[in-house]
C-alpha positions as CSV (number, residue, x, y, z in Angstrom):
1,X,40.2,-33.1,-13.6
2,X,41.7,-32.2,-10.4
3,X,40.0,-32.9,-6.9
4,X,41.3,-32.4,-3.0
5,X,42.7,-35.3,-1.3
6,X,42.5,-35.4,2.6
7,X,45.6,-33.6,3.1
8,X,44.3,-30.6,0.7
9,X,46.5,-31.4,-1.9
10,X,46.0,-31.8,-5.9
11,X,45.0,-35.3,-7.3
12,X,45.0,-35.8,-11.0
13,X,42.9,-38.5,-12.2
14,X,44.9,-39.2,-15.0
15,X,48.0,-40.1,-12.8
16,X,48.2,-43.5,-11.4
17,X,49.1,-43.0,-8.3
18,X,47.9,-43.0,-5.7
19,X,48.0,-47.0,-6.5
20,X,44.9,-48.6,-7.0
21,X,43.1,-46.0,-6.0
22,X,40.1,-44.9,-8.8
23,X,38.6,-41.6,-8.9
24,X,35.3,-42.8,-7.4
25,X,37.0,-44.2,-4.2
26,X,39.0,-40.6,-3.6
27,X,35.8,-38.7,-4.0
28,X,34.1,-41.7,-1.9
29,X,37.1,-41.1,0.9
30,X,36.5,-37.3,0.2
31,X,33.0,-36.8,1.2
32,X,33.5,-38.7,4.5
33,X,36.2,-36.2,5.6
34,X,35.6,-34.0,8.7
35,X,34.6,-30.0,7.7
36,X,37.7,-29.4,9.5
37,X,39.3,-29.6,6.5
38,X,37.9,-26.4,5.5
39,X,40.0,-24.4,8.4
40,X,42.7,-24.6,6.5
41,X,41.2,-22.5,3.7
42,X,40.9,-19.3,6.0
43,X,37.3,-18.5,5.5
44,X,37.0,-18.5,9.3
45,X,37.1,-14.6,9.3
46,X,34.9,-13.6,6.7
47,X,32.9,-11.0,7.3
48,X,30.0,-10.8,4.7
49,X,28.7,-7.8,5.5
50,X,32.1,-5.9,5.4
51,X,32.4,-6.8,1.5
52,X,31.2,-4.0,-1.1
53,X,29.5,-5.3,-4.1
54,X,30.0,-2.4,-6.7
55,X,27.9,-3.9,-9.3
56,X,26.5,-0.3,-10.4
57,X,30.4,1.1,-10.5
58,X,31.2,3.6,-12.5
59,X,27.6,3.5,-13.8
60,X,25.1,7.0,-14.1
61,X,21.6,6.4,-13.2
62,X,18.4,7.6,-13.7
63,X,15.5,7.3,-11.0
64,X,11.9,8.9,-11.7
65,X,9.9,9.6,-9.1
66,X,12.5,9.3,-7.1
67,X,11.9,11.1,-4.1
68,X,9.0,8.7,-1.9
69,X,8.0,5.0,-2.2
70,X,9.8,2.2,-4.5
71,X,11.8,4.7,-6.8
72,X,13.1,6.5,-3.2
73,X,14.4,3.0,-2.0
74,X,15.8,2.3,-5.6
75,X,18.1,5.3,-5.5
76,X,19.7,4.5,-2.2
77,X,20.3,1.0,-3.4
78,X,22.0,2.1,-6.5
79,X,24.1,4.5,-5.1
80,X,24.4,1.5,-2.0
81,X,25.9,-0.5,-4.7
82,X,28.6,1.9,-6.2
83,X,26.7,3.8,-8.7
84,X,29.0,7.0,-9.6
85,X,26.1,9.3,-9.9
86,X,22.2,8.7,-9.4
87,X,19.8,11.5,-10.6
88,X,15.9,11.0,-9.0
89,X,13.5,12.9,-10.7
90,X,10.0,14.5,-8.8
91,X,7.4,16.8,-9.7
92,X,4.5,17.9,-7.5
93,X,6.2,17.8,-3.6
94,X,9.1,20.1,-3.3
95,X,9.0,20.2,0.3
96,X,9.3,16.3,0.2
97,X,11.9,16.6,-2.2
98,X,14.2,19.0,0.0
99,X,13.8,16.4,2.5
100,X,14.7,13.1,0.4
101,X,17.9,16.1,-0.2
102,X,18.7,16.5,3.4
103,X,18.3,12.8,4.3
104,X,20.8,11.6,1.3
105,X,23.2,14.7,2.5
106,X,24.0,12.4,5.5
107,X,24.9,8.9,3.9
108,X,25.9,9.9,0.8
109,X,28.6,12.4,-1.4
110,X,25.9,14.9,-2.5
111,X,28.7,15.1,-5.9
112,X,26.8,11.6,-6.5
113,X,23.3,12.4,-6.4
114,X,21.1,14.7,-7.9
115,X,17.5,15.8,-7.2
116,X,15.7,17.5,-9.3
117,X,12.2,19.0,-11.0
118,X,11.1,17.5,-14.2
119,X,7.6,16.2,-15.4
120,X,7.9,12.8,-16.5
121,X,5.0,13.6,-18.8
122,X,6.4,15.7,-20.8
123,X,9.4,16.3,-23.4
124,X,10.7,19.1,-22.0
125,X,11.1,17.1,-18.6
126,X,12.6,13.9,-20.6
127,X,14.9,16.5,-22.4
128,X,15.9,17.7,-19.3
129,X,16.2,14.4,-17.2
130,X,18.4,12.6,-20.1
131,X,19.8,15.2,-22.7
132,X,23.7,16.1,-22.2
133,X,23.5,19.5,-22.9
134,X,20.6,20.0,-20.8
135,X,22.2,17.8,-18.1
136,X,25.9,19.9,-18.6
137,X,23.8,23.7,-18.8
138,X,20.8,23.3,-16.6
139,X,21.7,20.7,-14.1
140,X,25.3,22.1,-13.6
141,X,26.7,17.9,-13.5
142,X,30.0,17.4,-14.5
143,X,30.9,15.7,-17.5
144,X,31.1,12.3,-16.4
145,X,27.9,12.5,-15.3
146,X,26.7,13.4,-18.7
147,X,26.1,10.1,-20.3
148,X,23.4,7.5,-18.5
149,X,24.0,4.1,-18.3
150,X,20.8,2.9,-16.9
151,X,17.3,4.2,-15.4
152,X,14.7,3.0,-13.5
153,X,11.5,4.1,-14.9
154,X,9.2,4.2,-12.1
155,X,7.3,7.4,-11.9
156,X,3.6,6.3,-11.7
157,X,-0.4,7.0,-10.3
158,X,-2.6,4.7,-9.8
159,X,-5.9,6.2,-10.3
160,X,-9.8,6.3,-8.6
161,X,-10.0,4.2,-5.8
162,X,-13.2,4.2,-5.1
163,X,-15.7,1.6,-6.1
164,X,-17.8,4.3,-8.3
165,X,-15.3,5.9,-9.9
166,X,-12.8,2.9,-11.1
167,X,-15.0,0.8,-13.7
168,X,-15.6,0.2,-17.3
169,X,-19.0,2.0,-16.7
170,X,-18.2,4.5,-14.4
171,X,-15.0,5.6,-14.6
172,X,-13.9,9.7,-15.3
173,X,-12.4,10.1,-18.7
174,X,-10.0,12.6,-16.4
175,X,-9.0,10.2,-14.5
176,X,-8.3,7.9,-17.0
177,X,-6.5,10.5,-19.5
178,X,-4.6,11.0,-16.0
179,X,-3.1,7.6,-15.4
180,X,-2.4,6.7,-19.0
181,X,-0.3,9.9,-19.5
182,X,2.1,9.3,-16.2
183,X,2.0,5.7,-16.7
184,X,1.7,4.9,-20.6
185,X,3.0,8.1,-22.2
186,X,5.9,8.6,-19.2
187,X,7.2,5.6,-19.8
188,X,7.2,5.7,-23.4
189,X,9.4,9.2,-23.4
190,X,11.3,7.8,-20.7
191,X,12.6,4.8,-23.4
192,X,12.5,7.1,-26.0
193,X,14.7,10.0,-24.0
194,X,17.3,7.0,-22.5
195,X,17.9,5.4,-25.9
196,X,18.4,8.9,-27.6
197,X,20.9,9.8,-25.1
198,X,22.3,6.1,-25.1
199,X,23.2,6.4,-28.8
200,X,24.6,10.0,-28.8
201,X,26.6,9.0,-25.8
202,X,27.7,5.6,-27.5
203,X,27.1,3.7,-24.5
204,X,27.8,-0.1,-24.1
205,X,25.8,-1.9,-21.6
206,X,22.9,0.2,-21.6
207,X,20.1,-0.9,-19.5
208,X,16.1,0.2,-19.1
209,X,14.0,-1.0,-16.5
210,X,10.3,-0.4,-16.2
211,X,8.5,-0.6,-12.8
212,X,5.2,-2.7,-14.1
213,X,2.9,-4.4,-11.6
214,X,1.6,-7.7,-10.9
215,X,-1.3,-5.9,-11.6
216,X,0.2,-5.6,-15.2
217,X,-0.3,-10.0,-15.5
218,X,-4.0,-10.5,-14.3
219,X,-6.9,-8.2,-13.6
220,X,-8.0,-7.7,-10.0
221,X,-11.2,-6.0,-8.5
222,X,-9.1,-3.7,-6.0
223,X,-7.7,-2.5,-9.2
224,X,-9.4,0.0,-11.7
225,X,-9.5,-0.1,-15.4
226,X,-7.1,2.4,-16.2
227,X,-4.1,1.5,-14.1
228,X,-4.9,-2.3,-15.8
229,X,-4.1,-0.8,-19.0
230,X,-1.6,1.4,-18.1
231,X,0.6,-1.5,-16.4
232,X,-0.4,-4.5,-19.3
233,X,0.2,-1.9,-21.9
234,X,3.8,-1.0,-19.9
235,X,4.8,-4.9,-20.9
236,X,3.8,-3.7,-24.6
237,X,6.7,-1.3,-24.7
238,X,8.9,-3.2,-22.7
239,X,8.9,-6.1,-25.3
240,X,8.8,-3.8,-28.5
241,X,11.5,-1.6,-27.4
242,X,13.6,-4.9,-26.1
243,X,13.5,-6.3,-30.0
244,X,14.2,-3.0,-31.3
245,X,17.2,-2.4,-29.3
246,X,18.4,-5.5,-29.3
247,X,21.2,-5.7,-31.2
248,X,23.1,-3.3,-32.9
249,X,22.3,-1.3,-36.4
250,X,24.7,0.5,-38.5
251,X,21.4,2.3,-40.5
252,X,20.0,3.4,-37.1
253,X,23.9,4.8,-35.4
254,X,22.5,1.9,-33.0
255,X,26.4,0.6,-32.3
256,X,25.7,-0.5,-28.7
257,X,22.5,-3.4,-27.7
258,X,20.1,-1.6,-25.1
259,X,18.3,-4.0,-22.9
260,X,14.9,-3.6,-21.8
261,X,13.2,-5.3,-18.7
262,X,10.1,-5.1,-16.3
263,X,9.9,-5.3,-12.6
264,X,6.5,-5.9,-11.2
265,X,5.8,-5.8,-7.4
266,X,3.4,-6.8,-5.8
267,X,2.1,-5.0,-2.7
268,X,4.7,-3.1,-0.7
269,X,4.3,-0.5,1.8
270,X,5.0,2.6,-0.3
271,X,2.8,6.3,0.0
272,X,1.1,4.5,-3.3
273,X,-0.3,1.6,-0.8
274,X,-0.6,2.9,2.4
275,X,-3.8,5.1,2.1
276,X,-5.8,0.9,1.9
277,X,-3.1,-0.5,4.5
278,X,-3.7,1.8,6.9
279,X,-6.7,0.1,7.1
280,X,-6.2,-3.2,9.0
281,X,-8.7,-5.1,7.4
282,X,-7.6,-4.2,4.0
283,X,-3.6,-5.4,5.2
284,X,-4.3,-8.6,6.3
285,X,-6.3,-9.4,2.9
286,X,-3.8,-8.4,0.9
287,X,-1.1,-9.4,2.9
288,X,-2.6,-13.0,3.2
289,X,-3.3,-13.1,-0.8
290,X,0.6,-13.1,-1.6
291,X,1.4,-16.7,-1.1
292,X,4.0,-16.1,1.5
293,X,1.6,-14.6,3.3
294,X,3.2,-11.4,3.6
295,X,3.8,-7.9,1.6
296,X,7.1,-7.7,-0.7
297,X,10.4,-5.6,0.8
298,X,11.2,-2.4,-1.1
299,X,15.0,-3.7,-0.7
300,X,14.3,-6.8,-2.5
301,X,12.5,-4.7,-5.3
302,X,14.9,-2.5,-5.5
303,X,17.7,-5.1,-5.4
304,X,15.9,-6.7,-8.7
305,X,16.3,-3.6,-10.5
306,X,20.3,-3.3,-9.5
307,X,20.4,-6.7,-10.8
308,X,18.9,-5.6,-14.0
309,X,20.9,-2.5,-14.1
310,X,24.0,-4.4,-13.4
311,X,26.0,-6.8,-15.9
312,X,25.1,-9.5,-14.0
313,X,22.1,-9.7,-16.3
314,X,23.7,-8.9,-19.4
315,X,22.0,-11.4,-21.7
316,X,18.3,-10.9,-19.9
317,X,16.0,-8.5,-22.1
318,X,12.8,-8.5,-23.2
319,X,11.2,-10.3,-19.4
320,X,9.0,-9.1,-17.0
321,X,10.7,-9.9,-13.0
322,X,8.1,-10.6,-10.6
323,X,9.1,-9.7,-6.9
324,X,5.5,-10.8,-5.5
325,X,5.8,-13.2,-3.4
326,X,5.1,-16.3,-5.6
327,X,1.6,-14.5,-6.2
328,X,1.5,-15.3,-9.7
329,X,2.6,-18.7,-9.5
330,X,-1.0,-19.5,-7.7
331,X,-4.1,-20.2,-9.1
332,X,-7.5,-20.9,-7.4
333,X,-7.7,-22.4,-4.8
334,X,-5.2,-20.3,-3.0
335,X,-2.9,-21.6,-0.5
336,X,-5.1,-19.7,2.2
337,X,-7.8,-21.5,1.0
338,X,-6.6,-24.7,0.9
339,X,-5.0,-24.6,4.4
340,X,-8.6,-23.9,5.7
341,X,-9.6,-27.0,4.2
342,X,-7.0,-28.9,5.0
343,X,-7.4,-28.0,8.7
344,X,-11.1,-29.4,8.3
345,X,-9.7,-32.6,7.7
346,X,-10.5,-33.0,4.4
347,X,-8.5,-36.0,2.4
348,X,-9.3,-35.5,-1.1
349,X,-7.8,-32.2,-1.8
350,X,-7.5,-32.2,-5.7
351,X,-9.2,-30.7,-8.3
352,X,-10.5,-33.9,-10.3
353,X,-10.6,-36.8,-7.9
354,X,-8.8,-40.3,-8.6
355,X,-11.7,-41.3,-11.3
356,X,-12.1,-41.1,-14.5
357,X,-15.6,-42.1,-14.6
């Protein structure tokens, strides 16, 4: 084992010398040394901010619904982090969409990017979002940005609002039908469409991420039975299609492991959110039920889905990545709760007392 002495110079503990000196007594003489010390390793002029972390390099990427919200952000942040080509997918605003185009015009080589039409719902859009020869003959893309490498699956509703329209008892079998197939049958083609395309492409490194929801873990009464199911049943696929793909399979031309992962936010301010935190009432509930007190940054949701791109993650499949604030590490009382009581002066503030009697 080699350490620094004070003079920033190799010691071997298996040398004698220095003369009785023992390896606890250099590292005791060690610790005691002034940080000057670390002058002399030039880190005075790092500039953090001026280093590029390419962890998406050489990487093609798939974003859908790509052009507002959490799957907007994402896209920046992959192509922030090197990816060599990003295509975001949209379907109902096209003026929004030529926008999200203009704005990504002025930060970005529009070679890297690519926005374009395709219904999440459907095959055809699937085909067209993932397929090489579609990609190559209707999308115009150069070859290397045939094959994908990884995709954000992130396209999503959430369904009636209102208090009588959202239950068991009184929700619209529309609606319903509505949210599972953008958020159930989406995602499914949206696994089904990557991995194809993964295997024909014979890529290594392949990576899936599914946007999911805290929602997705519990039940909650702003919530409404279909996006429930839509978001628990997303964890379904996530961990069927993780097993599946999870190692390779000469019967199946599977030559390449595909990883499959969840992200689940908790509230952010996205177009999704906004119509309830416009209202101020609404925002300080919800903001004050995360634990931190506060709602989640798109960055640091978007951030958890480079990370899961990236192979940084490499042996993580199969999990479900909470970026909620430490919501769903709390359970009742909540912290807001138990503040109020502790501000009342309260001393015994547990749940079962110091008895067992």
């Amino acid at each position: 084992m080699l350490i620094l002495n004070k003079n920033n110079k190799h010691w071997n503990e298996n040398k004698k010398e220095p003369k009785n000196k023992s390896y606890p007594d250099i590292v005791h003489e060690t610790s005691k040394l002034e940080p000057k010390w670390f002058d002399n390793l030039n880190l005075k002029n790092l500039n953090i901010n001026k280093i590029s972390i390419k962890l998406l390099e050489n990487k093609n990427c798939v974003v859908t619904g790509a052009t507002s919200g959490l799957g907007l952000q994402t896209l920046k942040t992959m192509l922030d982090f090197g990816a060599q080509h990003v295509t975001g997918t949209y379907f109902n605003d096209e003026k929004r969409a030529n926008n999200v185009i203009e704005e990504l015009n002025k930060k970005y080589d529009k070679k890297r990017f690519k926005i374009i039409k395709a219904d999440a719902r459907t095959e055809e859009g699937n085909k067209l979002t993932f397929n090489k020869n579609k990609r190559k003959n209707k999308l115009k893309l150069e070859d290397k940005y045939l094959p994908i490498h990884c995709v954000d699956i992130n396209a999503g509703i959430f369904g009636p609002a209102s208090m009588n329209k959202k239950h068991i008892f009184n929700i619209d079998d529309k609606d319903y039908d509505a949210v599972m197939d953008i958020n159930l049958k989406g995602y499914y083609l949206g696994v089904k469409h990557f991995a194809k395309q993964a295997i024909e492409n014979n890529i290594e490194n392949g990576s899936i991420v599914c946007i999911k929801s805290i929602y997705g873990s519990t039940g909650s009464l702003f919530s409404n039975i279909a996006y429930q199911m839509s978001k628990h049943g997303v964890m379904g696929l996530v961990r069927q299609s993780a097993i599946e793909l999870a190692r390779p399979n000469d019967k199946l031309k599977l030559n390449h492991p595909i990883r499959v992962n969840a992200v689940s936010p908790t509230f952010t301010d996205t177009a999704l959110t906004r119509p309830m935190l416009n209202n101020k009432k609404i925002f300080n509930v919800i903001s004050n039920s995360n634990t931190n007190g506060k709602l989640a940054k798109k960055e640091d949701i978007a951030n958890a889905v480079v990370f899961l791109c990236s192979e940084l993650s490499g042996s993580i499949t199969g999990v479900d990545l909470p970026v909620d604030c430490g919501v769903l590490s709390e359970s009742v009382p909540t912290y807001r709760e138990v503040k109020d009581l502790n501000n009342d002066g309260i001393e015994l503030l547990s749940c079962c007392g110091n008895t067992t009697e």
